[in-house]
N, CA, C and O atoms as CSV, one atom per row, in Angstrom:
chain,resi,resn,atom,element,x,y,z
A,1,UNK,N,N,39.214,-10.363,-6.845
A,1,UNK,CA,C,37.790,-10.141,-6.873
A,1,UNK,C,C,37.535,-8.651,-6.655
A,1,UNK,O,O,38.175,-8.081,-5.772
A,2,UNK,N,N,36.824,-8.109,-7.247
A,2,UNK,CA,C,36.211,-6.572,-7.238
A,2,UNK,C,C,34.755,-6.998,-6.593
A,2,UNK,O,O,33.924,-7.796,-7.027
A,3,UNK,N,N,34.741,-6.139,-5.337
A,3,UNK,CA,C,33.098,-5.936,-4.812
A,3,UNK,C,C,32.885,-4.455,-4.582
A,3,UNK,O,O,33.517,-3.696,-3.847
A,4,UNK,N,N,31.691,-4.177,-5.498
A,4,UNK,CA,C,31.415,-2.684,-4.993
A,4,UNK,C,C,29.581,-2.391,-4.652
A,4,UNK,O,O,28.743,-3.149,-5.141
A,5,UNK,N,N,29.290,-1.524,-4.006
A,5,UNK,CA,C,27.536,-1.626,-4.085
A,5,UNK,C,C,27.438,0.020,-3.904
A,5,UNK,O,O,28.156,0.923,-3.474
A,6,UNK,N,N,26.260,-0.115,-4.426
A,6,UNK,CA,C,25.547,1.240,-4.580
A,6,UNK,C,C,26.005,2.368,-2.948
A,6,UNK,O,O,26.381,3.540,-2.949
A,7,UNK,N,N,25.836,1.685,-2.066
A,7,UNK,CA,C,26.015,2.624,-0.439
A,7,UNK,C,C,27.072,3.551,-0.949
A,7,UNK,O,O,26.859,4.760,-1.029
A,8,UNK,N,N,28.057,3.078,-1.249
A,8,UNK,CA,C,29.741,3.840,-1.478
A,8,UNK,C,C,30.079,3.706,-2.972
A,8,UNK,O,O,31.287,3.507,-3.107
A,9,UNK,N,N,29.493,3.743,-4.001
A,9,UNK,CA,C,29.761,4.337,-5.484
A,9,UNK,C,C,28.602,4.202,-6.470
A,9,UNK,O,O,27.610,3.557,-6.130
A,10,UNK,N,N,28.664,4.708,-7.531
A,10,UNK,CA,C,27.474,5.253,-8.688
A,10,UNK,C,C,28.300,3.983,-9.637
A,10,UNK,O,O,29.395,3.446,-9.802
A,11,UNK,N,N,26.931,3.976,-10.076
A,11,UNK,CA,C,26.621,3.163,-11.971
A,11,UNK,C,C,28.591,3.511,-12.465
A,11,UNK,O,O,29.626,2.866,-12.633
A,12,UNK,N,N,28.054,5.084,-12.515
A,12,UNK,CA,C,29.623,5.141,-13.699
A,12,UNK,C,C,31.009,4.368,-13.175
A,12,UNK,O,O,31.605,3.479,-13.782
A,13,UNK,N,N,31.308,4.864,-12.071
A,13,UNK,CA,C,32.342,4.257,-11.355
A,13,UNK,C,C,32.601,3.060,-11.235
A,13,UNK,O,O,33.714,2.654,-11.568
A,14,UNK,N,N,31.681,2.240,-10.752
A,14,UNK,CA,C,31.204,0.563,-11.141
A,14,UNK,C,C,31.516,0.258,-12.427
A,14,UNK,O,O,32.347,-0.634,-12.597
A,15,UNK,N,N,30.964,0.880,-13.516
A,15,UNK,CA,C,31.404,0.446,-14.987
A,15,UNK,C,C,33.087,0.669,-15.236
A,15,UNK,O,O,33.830,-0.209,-15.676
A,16,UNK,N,N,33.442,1.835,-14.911
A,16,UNK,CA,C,34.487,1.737,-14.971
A,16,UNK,C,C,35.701,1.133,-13.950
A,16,UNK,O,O,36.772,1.214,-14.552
A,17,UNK,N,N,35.817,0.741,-13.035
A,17,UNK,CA,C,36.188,-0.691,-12.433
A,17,UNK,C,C,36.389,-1.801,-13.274
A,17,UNK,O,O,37.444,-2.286,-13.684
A,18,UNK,N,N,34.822,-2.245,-13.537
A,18,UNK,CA,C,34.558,-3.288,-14.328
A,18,UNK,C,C,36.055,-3.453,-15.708
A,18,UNK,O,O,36.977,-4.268,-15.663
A,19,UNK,N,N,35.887,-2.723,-16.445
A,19,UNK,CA,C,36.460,-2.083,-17.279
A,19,UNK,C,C,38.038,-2.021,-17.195
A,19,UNK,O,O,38.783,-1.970,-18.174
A,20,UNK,N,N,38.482,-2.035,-15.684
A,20,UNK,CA,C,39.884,-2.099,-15.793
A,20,UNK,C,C,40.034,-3.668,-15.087
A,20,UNK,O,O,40.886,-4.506,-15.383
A,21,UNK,N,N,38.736,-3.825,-13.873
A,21,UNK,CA,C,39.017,-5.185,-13.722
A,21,UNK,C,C,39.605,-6.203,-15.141
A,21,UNK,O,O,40.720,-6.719,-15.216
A,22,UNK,N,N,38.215,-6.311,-16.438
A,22,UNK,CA,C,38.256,-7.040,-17.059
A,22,UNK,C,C,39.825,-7.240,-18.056
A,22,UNK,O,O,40.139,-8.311,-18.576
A,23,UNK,N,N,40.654,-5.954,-18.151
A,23,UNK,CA,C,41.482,-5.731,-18.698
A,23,UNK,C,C,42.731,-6.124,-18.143
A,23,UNK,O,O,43.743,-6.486,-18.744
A,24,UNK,N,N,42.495,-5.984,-16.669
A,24,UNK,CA,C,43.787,-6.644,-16.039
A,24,UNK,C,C,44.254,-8.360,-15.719
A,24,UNK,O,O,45.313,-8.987,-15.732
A,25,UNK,N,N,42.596,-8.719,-15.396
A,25,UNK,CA,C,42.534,-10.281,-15.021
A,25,UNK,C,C,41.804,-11.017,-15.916
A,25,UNK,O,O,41.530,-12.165,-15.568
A,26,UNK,N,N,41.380,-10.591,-17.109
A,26,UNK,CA,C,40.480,-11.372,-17.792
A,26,UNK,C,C,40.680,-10.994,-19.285
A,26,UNK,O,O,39.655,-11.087,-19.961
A,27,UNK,N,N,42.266,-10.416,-20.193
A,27,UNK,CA,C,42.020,-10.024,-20.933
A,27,UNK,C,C,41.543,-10.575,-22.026
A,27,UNK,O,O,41.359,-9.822,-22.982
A,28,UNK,N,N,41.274,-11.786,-22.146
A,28,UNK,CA,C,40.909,-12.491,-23.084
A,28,UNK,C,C,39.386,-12.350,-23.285
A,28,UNK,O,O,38.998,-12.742,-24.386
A,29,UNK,N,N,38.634,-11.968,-22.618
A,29,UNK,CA,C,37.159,-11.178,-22.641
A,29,UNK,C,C,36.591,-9.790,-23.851
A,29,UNK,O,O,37.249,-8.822,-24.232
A,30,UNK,N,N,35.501,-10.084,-24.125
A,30,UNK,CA,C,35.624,-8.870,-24.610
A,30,UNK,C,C,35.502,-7.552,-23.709
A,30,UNK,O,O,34.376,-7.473,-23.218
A,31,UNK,N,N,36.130,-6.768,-23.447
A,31,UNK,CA,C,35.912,-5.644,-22.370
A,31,UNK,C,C,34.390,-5.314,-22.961
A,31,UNK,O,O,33.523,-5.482,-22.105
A,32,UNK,N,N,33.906,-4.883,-24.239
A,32,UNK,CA,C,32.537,-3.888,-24.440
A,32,UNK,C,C,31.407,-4.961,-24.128
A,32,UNK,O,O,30.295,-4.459,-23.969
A,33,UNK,N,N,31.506,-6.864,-23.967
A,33,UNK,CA,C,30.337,-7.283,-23.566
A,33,UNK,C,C,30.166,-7.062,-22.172
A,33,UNK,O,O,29.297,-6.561,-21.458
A,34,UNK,N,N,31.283,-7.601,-22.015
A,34,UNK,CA,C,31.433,-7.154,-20.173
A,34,UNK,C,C,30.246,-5.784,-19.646
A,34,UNK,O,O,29.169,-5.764,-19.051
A,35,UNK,N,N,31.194,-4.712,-20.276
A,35,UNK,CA,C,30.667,-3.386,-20.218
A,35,UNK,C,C,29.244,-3.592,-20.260
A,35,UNK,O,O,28.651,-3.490,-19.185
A,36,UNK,N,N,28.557,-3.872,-21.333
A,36,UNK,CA,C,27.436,-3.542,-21.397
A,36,UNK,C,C,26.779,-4.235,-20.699
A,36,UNK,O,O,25.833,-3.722,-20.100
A,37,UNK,N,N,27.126,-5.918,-20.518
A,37,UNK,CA,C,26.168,-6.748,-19.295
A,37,UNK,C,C,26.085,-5.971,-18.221
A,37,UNK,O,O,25.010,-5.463,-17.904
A,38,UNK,N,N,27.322,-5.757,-17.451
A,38,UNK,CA,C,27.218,-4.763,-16.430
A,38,UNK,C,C,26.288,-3.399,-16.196
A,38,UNK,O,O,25.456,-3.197,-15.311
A,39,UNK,N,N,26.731,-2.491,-17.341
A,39,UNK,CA,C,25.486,-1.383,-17.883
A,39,UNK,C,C,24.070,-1.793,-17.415
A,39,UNK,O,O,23.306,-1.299,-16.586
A,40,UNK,N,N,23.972,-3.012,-18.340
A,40,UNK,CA,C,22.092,-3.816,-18.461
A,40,UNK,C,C,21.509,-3.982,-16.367
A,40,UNK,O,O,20.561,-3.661,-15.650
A,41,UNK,N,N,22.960,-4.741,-16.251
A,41,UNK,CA,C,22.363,-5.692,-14.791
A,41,UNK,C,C,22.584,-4.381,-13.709
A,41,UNK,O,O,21.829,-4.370,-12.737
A,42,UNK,N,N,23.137,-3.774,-13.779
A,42,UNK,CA,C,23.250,-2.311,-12.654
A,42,UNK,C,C,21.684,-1.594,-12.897
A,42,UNK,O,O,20.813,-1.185,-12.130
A,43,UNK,N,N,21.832,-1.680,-14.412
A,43,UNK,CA,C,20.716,-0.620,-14.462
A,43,UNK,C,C,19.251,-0.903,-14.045
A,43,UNK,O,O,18.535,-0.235,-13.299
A,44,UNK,N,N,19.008,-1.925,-14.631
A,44,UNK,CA,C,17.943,-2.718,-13.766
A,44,UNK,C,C,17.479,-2.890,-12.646
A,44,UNK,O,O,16.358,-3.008,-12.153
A,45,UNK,N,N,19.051,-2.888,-12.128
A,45,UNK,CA,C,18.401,-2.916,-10.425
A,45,UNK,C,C,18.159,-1.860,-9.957
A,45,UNK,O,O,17.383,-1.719,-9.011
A,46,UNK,N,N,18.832,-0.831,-10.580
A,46,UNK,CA,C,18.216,0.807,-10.148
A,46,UNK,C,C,17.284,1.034,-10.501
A,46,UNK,O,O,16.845,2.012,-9.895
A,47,UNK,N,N,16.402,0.545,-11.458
A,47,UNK,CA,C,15.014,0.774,-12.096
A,47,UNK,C,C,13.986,0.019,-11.537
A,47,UNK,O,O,12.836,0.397,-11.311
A,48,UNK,N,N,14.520,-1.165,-11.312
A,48,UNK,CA,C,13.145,-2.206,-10.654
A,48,UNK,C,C,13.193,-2.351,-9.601
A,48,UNK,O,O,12.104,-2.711,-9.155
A,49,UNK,N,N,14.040,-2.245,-8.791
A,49,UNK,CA,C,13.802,-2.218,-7.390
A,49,UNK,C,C,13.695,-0.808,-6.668
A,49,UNK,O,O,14.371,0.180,-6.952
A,50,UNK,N,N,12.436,-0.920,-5.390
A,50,UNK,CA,C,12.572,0.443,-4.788
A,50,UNK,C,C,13.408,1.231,-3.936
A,50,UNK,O,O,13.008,2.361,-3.656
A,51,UNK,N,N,13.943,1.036,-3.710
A,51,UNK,CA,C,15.031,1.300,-3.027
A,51,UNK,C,C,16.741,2.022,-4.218
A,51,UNK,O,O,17.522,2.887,-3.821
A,52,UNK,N,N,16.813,1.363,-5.479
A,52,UNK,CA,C,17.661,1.482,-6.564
A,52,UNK,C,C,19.144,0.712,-5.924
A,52,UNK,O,O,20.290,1.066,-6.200
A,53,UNK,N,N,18.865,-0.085,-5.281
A,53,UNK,CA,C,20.733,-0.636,-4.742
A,53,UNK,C,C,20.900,-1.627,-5.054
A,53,UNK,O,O,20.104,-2.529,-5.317
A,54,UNK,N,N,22.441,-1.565,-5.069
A,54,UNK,CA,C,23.230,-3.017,-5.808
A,54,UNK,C,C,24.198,-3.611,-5.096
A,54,UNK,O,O,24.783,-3.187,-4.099
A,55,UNK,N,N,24.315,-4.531,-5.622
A,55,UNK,CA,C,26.088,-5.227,-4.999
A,55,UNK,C,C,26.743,-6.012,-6.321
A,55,UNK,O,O,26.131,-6.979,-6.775
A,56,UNK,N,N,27.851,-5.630,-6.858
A,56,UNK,CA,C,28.000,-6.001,-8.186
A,56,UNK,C,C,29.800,-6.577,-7.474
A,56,UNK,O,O,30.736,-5.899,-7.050
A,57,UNK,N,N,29.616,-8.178,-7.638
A,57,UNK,CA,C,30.261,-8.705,-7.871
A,57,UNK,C,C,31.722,-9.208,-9.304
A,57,UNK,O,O,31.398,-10.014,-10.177
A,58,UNK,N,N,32.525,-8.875,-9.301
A,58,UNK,CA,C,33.422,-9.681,-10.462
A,58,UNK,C,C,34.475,-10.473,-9.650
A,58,UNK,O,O,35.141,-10.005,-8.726
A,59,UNK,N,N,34.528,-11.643,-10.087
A,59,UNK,CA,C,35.573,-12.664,-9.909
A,59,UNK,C,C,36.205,-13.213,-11.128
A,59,UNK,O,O,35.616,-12.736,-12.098
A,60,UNK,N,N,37.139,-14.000,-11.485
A,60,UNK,CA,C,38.122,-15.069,-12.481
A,60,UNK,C,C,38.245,-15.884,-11.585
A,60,UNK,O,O,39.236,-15.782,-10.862
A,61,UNK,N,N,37.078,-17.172,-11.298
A,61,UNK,CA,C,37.566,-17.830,-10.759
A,61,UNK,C,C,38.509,-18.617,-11.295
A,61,UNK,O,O,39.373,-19.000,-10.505
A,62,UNK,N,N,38.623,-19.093,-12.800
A,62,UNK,CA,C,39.924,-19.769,-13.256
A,62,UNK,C,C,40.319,-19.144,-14.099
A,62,UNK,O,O,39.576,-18.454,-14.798
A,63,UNK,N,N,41.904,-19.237,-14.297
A,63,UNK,CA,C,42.198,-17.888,-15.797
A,63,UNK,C,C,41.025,-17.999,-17.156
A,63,UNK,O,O,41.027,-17.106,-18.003
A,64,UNK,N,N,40.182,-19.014,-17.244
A,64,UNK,CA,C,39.849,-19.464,-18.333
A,64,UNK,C,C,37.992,-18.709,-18.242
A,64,UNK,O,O,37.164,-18.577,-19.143
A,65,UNK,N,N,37.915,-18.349,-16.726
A,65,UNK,CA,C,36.090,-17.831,-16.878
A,65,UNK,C,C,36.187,-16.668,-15.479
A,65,UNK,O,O,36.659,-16.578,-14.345
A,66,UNK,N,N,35.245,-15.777,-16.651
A,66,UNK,CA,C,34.661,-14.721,-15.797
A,66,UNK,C,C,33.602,-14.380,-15.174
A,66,UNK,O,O,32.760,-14.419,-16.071
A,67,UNK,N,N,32.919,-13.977,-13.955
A,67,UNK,CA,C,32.186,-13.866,-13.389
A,67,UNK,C,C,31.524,-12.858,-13.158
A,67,UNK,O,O,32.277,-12.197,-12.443
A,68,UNK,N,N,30.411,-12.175,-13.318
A,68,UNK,CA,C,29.859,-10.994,-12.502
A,68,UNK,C,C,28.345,-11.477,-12.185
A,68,UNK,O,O,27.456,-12.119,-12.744
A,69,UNK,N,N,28.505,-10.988,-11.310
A,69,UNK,CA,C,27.133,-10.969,-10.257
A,69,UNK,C,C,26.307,-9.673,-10.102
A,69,UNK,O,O,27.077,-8.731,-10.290
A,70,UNK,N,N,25.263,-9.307,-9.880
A,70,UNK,CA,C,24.739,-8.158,-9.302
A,70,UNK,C,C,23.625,-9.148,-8.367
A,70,UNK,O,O,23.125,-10.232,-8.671
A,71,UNK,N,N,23.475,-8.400,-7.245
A,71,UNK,CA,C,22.945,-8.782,-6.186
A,71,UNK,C,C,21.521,-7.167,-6.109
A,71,UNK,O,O,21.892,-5.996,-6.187
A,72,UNK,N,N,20.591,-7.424,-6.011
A,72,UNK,CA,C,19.756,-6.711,-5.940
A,72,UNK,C,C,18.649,-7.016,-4.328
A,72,UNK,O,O,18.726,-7.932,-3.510
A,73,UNK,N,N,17.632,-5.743,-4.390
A,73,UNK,CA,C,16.792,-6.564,-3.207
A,73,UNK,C,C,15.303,-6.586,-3.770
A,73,UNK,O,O,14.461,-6.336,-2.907
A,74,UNK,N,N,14.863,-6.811,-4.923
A,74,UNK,CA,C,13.747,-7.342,-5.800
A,74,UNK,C,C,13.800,-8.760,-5.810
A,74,UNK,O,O,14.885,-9.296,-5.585
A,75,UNK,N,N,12.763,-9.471,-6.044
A,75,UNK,CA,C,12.246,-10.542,-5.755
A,75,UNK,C,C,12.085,-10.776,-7.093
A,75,UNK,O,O,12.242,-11.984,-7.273
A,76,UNK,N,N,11.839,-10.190,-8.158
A,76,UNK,CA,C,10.865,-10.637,-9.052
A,76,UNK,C,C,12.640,-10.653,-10.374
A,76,UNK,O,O,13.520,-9.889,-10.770
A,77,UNK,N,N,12.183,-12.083,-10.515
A,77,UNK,CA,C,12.928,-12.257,-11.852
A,77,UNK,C,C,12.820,-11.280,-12.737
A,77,UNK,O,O,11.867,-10.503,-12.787
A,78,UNK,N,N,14.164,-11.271,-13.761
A,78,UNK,CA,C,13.961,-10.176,-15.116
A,78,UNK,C,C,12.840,-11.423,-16.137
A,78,UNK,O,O,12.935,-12.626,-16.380
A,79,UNK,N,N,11.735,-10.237,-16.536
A,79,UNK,CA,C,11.351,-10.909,-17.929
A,79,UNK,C,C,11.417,-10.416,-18.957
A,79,UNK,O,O,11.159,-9.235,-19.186
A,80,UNK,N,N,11.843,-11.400,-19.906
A,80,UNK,CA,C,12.230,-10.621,-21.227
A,80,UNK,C,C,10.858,-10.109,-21.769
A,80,UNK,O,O,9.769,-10.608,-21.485
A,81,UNK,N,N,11.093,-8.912,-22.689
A,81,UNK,CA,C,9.733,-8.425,-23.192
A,81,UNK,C,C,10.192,-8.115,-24.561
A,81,UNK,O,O,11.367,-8.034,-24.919
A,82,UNK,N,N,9.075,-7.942,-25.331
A,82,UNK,CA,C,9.824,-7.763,-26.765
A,82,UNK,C,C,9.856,-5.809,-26.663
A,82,UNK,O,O,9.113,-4.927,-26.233
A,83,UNK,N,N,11.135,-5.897,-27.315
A,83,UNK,CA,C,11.894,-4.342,-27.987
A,83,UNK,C,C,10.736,-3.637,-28.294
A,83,UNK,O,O,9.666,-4.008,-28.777
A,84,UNK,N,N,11.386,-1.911,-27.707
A,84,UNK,CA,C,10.107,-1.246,-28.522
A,84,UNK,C,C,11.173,-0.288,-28.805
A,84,UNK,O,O,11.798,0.093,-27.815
A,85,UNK,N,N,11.573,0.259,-30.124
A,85,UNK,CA,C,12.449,1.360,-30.205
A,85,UNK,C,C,11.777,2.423,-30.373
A,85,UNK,O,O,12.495,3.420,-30.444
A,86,UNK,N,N,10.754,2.601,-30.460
A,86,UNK,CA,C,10.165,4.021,-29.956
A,86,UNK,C,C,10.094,4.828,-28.418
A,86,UNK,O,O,10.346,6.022,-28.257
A,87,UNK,N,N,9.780,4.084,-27.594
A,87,UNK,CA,C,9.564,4.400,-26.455
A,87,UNK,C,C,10.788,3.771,-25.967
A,87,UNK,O,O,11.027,4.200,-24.838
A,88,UNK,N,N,11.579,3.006,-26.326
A,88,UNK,CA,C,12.612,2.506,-25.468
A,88,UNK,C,C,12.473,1.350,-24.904
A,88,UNK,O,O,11.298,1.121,-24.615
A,89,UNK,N,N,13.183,0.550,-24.638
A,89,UNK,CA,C,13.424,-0.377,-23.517
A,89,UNK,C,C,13.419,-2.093,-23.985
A,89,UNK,O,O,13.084,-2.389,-25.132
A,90,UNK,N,N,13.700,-2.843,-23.283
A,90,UNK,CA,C,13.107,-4.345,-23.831
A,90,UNK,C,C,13.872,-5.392,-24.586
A,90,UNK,O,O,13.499,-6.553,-24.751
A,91,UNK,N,N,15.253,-4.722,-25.132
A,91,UNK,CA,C,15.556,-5.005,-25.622
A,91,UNK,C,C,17.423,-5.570,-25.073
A,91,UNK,O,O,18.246,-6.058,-25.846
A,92,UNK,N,N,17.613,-5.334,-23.770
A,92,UNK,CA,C,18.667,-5.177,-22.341
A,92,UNK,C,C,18.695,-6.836,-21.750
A,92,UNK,O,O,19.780,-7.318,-21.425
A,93,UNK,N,N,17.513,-7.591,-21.651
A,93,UNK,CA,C,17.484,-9.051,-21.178
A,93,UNK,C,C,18.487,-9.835,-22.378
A,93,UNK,O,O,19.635,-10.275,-22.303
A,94,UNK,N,N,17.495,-9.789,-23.499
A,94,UNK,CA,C,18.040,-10.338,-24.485
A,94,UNK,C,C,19.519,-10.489,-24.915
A,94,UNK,O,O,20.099,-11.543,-25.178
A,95,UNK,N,N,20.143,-8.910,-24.941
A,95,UNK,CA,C,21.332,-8.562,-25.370
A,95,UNK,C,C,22.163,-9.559,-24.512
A,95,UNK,O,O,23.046,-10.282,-24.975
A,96,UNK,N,N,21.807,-9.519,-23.299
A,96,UNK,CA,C,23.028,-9.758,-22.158
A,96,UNK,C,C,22.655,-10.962,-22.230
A,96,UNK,O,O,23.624,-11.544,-21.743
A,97,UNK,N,N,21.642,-12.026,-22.605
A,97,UNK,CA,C,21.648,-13.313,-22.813
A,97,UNK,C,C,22.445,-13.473,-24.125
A,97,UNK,O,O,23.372,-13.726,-23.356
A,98,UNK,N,N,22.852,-13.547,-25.046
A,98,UNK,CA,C,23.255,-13.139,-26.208
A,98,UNK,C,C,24.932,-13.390,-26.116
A,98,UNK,O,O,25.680,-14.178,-26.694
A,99,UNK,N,N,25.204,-12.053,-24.841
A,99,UNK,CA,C,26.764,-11.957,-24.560
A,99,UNK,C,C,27.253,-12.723,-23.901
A,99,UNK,O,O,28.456,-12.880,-24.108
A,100,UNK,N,N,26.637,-13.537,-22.846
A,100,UNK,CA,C,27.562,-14.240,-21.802
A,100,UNK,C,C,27.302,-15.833,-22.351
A,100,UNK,O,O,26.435,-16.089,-23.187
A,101,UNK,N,N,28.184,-16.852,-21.751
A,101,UNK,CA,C,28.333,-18.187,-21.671
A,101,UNK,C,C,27.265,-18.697,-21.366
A,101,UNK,O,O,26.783,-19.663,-21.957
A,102,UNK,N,N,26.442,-17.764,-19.820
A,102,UNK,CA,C,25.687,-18.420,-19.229
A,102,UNK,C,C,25.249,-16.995,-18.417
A,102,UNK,O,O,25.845,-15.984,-18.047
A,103,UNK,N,N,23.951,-17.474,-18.362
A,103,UNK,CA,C,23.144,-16.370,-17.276
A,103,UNK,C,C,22.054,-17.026,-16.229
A,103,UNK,O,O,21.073,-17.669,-16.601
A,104,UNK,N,N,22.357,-16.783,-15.003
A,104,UNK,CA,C,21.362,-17.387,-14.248
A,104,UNK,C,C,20.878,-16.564,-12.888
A,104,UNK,O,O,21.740,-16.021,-12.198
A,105,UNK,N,N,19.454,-16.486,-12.518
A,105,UNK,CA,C,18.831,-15.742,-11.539
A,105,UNK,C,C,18.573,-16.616,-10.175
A,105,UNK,O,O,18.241,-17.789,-10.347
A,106,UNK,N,N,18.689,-16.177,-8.967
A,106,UNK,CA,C,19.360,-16.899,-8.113
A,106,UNK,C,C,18.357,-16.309,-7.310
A,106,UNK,O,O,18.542,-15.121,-7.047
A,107,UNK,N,N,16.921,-17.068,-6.667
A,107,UNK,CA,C,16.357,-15.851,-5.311
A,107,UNK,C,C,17.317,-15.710,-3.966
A,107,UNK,O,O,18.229,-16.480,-3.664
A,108,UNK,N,N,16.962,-14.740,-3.360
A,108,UNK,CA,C,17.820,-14.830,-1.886
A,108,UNK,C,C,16.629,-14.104,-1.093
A,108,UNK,O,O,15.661,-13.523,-1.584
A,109,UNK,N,N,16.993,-14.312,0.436
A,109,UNK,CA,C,16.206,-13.801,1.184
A,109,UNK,C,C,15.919,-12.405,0.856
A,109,UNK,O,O,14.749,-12.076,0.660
A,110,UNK,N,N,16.880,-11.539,0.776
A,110,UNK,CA,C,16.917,-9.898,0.270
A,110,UNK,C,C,16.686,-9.495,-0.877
A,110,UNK,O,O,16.553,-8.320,-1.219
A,111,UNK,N,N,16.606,-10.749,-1.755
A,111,UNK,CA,C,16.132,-10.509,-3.092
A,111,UNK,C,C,16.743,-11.316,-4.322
A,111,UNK,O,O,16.181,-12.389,-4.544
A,112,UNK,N,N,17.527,-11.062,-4.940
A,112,UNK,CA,C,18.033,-12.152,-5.872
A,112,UNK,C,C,19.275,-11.850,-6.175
A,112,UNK,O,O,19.814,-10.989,-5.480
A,113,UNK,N,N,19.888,-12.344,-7.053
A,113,UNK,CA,C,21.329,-12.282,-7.916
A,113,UNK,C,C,21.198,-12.358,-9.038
A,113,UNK,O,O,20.114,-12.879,-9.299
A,114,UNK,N,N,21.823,-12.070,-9.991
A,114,UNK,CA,C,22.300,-12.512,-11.981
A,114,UNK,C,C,23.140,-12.478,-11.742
A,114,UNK,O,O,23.853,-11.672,-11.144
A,115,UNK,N,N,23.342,-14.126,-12.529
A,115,UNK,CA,C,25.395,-14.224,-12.474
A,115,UNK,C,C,25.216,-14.368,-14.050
A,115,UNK,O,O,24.401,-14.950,-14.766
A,116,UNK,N,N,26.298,-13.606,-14.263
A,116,UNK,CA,C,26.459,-13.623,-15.734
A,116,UNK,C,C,28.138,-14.555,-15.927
A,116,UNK,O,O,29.178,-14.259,-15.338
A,117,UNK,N,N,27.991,-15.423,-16.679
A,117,UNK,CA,C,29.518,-16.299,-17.265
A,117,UNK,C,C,29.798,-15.679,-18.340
A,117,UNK,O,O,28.911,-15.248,-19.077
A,118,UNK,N,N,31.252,-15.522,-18.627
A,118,UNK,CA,C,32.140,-15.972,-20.061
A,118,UNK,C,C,33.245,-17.044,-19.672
A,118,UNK,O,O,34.125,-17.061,-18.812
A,119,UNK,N,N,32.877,-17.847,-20.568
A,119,UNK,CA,C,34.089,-18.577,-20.554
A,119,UNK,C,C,35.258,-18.443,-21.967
A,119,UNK,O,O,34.765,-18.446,-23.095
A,120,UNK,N,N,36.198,-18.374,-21.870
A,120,UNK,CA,C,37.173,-17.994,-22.416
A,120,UNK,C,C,36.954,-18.565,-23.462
A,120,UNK,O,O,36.326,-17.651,-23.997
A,121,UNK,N,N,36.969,-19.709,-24.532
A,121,UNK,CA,C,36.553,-20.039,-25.299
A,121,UNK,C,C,35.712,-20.021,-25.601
A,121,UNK,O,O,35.674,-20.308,-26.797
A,122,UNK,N,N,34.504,-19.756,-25.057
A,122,UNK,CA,C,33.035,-19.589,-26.239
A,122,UNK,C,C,32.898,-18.815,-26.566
A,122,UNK,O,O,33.353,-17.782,-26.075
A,123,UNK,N,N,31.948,-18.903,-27.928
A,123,UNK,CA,C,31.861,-18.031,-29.074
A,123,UNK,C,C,30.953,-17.050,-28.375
A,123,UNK,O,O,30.142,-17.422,-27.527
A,124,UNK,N,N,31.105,-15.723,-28.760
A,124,UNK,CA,C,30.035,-14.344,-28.295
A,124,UNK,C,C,29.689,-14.066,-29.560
A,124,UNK,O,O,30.487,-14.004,-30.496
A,125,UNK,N,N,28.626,-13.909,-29.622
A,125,UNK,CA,C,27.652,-13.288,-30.963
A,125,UNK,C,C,28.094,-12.143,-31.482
A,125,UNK,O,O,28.081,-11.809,-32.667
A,126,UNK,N,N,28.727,-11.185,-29.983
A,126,UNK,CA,C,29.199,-9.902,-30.758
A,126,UNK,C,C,30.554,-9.788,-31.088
A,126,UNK,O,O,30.961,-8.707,-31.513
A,127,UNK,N,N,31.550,-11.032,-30.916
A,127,UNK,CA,C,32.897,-11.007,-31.299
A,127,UNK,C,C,32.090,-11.271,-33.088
A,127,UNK,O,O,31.721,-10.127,-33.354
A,128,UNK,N,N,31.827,-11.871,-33.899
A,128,UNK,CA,C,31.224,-12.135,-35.104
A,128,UNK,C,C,30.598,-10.961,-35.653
A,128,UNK,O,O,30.377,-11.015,-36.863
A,129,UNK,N,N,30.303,-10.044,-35.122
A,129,UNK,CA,C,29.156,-8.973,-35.670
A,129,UNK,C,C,30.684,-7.697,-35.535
A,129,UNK,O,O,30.673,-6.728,-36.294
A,130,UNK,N,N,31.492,-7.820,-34.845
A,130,UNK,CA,C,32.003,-6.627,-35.073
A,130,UNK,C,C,33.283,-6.693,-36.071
A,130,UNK,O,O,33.740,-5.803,-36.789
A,131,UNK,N,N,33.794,-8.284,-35.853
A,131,UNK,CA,C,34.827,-8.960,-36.730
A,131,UNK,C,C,35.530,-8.528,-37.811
A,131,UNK,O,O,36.331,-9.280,-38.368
């Protein structure tokens, strides 16, 4: 299991963890969905919450599924909004619903969680698009 949070490392460092985590214990993943869920769910919590802190979980609990978590201290669920490519943004919920098995928002007293799944056999939208 990899646990890291904002107190003692940055976004980049976290991604790249991620990145060797997924490569060592999970190679059957795609490393770039990984990447980017991670990217989406870090970044978010630095943007929507006041404070900007995280706790970004990865586990394998069985060789067959992967886990990441980000733990935030916002209350307020992500809502998807529609894309604006002019101004940016909106378009980060979607993607990362898209990439994982399964995505689910979890409240907690301090605020919430996103656990993002892959499971080793299911199909990812972006294994097909880059193919």
């Amino acid at each position: 299991m990899l646990v890291l949070d904002s107190s003692c490392t940055d976004t980049a460092l976290a991604r790249r963890a991620a990145v060797r985590f997924v490569r060592a214990r999970c190679p059957w993943a795609d490393v770039h969905d990984v990447l980017l869920v991670v990217s989406e769910l870090l970044g978010n919590a630095v943007r929507h919450t006041d404070d900007g802190g995280w706790l970004l979980r990865i586990a394998s609990r069985r060789p067959e599924e992967l886990v990441v978590e980000v733990y935030d201290s916002s209350s307020a669920r992500p809502a998807p909004r529609p894309g604006d490519p002019d101004n940016g943004g909106g378009f980060g919920w979607g993607i990362v619903q898209q990439l994982t098995s399964s995505l689910t928002v979890q409240p907690h007293t301090a605020g919430k969680s996103v656990q993002a799944v892959w499971q080793r056999n299911a199909p990812s939208l972006s294994a097909g698009a880059r193919g």
